[in-house]
VMD Tcl script that builds the backbone (N, CA, C; Angstrom):
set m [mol new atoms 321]
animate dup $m
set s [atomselect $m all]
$s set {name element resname resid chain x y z} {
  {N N UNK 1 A 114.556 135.795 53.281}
  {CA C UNK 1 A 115.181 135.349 52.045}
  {C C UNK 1 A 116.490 134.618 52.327}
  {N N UNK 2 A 117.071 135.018 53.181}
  {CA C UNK 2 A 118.581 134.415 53.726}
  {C C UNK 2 A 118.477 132.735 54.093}
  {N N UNK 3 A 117.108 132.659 54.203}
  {CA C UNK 3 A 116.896 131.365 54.851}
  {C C UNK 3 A 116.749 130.285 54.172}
  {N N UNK 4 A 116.040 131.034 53.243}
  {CA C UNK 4 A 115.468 130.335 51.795}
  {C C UNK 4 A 116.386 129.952 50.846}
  {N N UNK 5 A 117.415 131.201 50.863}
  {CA C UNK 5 A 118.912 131.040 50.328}
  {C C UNK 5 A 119.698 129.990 50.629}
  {N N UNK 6 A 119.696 129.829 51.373}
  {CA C UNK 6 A 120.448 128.738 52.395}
  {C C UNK 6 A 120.545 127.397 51.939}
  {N N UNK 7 A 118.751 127.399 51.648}
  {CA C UNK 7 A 118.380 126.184 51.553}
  {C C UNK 7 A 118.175 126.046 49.493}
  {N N UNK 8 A 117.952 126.670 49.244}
  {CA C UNK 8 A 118.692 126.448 47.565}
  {C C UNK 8 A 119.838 126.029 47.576}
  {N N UNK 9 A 120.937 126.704 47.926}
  {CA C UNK 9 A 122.268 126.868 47.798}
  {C C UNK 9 A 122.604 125.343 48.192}
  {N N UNK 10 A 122.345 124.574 48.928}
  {CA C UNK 10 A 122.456 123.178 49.432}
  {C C UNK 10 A 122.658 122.452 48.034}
  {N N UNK 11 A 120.973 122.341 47.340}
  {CA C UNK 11 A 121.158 121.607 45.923}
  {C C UNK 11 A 121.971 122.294 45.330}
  {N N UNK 12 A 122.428 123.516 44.992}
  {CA C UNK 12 A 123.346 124.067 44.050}
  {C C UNK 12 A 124.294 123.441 44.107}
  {N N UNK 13 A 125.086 123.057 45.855}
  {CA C UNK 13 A 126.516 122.700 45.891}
  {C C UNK 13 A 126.144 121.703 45.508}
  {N N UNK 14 A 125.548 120.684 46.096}
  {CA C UNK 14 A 125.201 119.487 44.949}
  {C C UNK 14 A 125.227 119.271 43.463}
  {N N UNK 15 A 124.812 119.718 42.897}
  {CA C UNK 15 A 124.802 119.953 41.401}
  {C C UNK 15 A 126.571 120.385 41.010}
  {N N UNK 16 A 127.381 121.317 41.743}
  {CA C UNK 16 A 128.420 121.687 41.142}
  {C C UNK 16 A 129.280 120.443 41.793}
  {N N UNK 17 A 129.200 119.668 43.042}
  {CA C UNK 17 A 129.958 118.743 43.678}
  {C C UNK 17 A 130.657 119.367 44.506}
  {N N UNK 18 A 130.305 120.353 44.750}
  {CA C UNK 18 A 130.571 120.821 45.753}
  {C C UNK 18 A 130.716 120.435 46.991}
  {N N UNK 19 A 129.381 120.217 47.475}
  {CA C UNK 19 A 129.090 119.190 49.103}
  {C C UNK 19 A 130.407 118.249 48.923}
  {N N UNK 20 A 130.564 117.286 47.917}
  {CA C UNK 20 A 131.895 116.679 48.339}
  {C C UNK 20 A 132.952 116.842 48.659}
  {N N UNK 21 A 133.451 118.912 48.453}
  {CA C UNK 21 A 134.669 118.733 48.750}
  {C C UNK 21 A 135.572 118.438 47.464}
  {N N UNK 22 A 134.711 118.574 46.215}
  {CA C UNK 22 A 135.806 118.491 45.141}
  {C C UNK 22 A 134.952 119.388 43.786}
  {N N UNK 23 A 135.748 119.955 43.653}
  {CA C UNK 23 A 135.124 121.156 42.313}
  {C C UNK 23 A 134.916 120.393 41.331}
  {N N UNK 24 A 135.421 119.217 40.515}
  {CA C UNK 24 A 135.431 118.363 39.772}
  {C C UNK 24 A 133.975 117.596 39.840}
  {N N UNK 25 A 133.342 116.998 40.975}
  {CA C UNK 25 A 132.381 116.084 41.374}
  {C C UNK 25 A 131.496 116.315 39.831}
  {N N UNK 26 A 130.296 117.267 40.586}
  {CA C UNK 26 A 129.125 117.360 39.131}
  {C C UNK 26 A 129.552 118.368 38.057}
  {N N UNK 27 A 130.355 119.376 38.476}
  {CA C UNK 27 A 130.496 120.371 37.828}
  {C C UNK 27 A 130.707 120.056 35.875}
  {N N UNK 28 A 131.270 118.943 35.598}
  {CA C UNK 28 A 131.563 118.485 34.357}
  {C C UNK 28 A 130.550 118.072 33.894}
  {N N UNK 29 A 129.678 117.719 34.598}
  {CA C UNK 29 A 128.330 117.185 34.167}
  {C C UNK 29 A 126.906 118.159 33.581}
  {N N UNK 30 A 127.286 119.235 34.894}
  {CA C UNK 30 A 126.217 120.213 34.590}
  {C C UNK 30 A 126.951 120.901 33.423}
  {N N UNK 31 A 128.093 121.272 33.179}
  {CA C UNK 31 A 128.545 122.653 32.476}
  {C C UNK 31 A 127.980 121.683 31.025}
  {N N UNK 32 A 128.263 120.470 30.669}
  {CA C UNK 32 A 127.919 120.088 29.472}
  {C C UNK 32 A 126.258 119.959 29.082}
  {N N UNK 33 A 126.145 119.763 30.246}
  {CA C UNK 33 A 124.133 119.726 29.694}
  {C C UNK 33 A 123.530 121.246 29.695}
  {N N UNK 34 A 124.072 122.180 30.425}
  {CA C UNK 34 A 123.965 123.764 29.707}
  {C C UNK 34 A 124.095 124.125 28.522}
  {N N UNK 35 A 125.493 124.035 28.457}
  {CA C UNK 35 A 126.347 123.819 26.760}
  {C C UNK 35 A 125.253 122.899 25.534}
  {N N UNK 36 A 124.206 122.015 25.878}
  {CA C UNK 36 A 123.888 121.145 25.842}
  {C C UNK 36 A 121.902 122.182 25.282}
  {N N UNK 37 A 122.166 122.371 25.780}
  {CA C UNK 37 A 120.793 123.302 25.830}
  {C C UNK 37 A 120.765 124.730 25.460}
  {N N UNK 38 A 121.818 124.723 24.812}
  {CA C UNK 38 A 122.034 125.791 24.411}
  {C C UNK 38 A 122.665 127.127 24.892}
  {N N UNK 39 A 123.179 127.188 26.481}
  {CA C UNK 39 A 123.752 128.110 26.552}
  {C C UNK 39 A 125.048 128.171 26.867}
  {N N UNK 40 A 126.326 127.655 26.028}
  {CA C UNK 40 A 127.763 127.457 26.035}
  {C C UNK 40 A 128.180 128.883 25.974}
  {N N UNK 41 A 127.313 129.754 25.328}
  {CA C UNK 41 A 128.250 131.036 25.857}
  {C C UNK 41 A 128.215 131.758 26.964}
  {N N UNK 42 A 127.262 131.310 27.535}
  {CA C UNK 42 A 127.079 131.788 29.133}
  {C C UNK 42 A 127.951 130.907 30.108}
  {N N UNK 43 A 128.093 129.684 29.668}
  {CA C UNK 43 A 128.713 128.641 30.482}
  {C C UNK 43 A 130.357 129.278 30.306}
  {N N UNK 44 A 130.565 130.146 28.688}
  {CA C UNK 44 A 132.197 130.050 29.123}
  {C C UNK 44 A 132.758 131.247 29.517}
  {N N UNK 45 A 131.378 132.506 29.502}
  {CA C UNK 45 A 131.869 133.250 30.372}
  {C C UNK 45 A 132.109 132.964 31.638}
  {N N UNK 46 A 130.865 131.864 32.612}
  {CA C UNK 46 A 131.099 132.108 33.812}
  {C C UNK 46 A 132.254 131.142 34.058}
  {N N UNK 47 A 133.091 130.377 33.484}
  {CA C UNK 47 A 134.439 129.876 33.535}
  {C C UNK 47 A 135.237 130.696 32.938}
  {N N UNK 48 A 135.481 131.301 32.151}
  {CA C UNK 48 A 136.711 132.465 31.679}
  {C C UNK 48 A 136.299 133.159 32.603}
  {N N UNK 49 A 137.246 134.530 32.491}
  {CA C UNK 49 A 137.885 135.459 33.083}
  {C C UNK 49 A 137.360 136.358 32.578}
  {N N UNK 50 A 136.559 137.816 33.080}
  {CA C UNK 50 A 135.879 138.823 32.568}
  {C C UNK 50 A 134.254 138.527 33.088}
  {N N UNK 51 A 133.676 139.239 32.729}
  {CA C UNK 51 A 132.121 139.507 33.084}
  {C C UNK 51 A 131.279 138.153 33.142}
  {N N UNK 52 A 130.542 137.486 33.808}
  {CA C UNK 52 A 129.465 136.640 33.343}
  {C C UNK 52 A 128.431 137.216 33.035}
  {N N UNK 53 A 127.699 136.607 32.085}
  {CA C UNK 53 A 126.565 137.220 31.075}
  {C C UNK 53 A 125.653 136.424 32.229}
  {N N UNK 54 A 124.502 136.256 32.126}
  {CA C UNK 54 A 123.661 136.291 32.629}
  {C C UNK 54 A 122.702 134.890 31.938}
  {N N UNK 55 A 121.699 134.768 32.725}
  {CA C UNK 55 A 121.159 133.158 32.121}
  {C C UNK 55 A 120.109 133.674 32.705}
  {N N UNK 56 A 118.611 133.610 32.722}
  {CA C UNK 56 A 117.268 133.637 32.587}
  {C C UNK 56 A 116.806 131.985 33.567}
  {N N UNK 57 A 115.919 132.411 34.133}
  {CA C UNK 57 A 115.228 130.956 34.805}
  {C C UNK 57 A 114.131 130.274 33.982}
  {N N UNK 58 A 113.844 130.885 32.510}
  {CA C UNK 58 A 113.300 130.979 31.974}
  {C C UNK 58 A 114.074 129.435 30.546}
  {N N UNK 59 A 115.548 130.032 30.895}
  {CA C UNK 59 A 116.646 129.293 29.959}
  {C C UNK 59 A 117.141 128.469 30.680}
  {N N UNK 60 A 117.409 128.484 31.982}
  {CA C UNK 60 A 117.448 127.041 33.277}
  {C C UNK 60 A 116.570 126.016 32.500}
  {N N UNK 61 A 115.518 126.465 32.869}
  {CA C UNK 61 A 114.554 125.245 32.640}
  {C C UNK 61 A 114.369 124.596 31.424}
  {N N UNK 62 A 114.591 124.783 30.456}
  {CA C UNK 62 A 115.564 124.234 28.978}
  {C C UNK 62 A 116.183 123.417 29.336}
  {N N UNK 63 A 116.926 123.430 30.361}
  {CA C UNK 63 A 118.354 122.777 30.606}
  {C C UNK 63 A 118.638 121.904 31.334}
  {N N UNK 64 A 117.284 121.805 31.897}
  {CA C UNK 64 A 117.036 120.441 33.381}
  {C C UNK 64 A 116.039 119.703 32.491}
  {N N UNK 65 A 115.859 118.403 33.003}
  {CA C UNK 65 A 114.643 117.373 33.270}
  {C C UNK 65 A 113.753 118.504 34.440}
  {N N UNK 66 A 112.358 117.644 33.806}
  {CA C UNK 66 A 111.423 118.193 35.211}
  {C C UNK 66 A 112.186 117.690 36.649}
  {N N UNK 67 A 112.548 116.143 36.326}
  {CA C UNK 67 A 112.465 115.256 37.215}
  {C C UNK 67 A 113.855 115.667 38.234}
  {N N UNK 68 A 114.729 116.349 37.513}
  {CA C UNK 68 A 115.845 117.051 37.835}
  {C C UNK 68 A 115.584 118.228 38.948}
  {N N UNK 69 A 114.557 119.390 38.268}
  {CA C UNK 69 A 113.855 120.564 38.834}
  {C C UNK 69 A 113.158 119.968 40.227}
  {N N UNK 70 A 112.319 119.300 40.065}
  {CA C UNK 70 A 111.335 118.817 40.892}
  {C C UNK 70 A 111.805 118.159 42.123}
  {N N UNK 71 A 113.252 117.281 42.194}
  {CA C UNK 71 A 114.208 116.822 42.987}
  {C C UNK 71 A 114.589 117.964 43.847}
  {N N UNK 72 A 115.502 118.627 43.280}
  {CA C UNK 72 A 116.123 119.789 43.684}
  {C C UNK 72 A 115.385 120.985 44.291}
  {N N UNK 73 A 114.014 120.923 44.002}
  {CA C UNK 73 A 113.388 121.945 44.698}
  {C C UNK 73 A 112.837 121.043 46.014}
  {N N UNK 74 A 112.188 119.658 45.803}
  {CA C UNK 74 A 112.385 119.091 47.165}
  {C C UNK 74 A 112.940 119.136 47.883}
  {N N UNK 75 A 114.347 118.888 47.544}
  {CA C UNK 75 A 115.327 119.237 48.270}
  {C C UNK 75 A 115.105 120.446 48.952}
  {N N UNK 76 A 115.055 121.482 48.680}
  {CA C UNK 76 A 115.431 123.078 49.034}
  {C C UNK 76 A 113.961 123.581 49.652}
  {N N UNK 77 A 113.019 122.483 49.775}
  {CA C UNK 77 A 111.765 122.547 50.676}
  {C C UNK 77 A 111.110 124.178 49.361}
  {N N UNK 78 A 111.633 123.834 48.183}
  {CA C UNK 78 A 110.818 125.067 47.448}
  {C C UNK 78 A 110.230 124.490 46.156}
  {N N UNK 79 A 109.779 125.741 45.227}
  {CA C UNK 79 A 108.956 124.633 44.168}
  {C C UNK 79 A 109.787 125.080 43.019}
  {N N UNK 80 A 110.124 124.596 41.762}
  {CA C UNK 80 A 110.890 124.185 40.541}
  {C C UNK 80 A 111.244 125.972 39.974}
  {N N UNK 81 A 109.902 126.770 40.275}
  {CA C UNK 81 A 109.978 127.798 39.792}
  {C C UNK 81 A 111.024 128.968 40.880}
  {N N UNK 82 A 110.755 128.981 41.848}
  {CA C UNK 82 A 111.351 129.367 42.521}
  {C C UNK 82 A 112.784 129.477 43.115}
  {N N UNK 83 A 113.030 127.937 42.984}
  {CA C UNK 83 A 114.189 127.225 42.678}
  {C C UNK 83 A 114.718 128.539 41.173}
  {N N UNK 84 A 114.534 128.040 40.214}
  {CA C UNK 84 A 115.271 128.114 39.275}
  {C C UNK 84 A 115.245 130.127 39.065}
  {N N UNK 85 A 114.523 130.686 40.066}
  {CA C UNK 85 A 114.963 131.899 39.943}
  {C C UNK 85 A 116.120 132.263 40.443}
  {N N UNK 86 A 116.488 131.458 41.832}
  {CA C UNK 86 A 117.453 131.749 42.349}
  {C C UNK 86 A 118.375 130.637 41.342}
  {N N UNK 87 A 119.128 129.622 41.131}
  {CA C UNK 87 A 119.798 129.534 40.437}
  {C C UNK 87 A 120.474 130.366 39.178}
  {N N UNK 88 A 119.044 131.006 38.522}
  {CA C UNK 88 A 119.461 132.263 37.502}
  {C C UNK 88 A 120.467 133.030 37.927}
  {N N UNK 89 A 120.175 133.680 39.451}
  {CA C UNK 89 A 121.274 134.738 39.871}
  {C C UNK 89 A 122.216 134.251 40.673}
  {N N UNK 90 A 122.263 132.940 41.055}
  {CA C UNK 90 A 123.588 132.603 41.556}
  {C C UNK 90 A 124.199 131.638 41.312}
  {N N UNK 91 A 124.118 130.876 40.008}
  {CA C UNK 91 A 124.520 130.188 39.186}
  {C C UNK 91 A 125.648 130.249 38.463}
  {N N UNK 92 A 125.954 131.634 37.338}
  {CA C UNK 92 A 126.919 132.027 36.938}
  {C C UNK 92 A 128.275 132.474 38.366}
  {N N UNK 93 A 127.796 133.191 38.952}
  {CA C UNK 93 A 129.029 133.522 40.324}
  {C C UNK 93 A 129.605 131.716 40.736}
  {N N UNK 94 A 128.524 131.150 41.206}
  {CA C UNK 94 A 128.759 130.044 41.348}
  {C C UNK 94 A 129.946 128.942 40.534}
  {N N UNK 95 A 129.512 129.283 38.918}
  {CA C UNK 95 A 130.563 128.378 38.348}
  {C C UNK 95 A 131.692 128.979 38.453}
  {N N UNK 96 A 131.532 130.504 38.557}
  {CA C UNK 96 A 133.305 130.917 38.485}
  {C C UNK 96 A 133.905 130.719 39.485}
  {N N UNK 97 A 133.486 130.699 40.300}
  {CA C UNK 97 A 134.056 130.644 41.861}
  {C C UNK 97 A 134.588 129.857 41.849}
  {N N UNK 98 A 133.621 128.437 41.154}
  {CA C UNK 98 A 134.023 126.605 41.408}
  {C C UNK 98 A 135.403 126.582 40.233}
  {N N UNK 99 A 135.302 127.499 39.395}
  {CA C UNK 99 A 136.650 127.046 38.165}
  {C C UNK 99 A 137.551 128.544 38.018}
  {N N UNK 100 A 138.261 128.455 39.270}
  {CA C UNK 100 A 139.409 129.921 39.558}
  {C C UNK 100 A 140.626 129.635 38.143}
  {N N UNK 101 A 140.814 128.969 37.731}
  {CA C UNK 101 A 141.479 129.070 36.753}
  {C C UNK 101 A 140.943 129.213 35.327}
  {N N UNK 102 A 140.107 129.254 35.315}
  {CA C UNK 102 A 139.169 129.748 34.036}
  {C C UNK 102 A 139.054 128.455 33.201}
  {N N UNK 103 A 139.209 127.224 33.637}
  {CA C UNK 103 A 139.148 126.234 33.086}
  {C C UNK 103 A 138.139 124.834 33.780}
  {N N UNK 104 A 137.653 124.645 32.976}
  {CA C UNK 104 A 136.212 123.686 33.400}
  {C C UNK 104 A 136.941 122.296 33.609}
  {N N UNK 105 A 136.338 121.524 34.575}
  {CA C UNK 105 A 137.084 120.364 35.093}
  {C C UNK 105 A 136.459 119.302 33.812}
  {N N UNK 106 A 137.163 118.224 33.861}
  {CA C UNK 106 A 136.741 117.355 32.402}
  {C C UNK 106 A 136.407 116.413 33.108}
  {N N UNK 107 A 135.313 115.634 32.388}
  {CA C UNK 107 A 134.457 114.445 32.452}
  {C C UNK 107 A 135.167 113.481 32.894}
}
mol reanalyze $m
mol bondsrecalc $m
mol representation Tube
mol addrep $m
């Protein structure tokens, strides 16, 4: 699983802009097409301060294009579903980590 991890986590930093070296990169992009799909209250726990609630891979996929899913699991040599389980559970940690001040980087 560590391996497999590994190789998700690649597109993740991608998606947050991470890989670049700047918390700002995608992160403004994704937090609004969540928000966008309906889950802004999950998005502002995992940027505020206190507990993140939790998001479903079930509610991911709401929230992507196929063409989005289908990329990103190429990427990660896995398939859309699989992909988006692990995003479920390391998604929220993920945004807080990327926004230590409890504040989401702007567009």
């Amino acid at each position: 699983m560590g391996e497999f991890l590994g190789q998700v986590l690649g597109p993740l930093a991608q998606m947050l802009g991470l890989a670049q070296g700047a918390a700002g990169g995608g992160l403004p992009a994704l937090l609004a097409q969540l928000e966008n799909a309906g889950l802004a209250e999950r998005v502002s726990s995992w940027v505020g301060h206190g507990d993140n609630l939790p998001v479903t891979a079930e509610e991911l996929a709401t929230a992507f294009t196929p063409e989005q899913l289908n990329s990103w699991a190429e990427q990660a040599g896995t398939t859309p579903d699989a992909l988006l389980e692990v995003l479920s559970e390391e998604l929220p940690n993920a945004v807080n980590q990327a926004t230590p001040v409890a504040e989401a980087p702007k567009i």
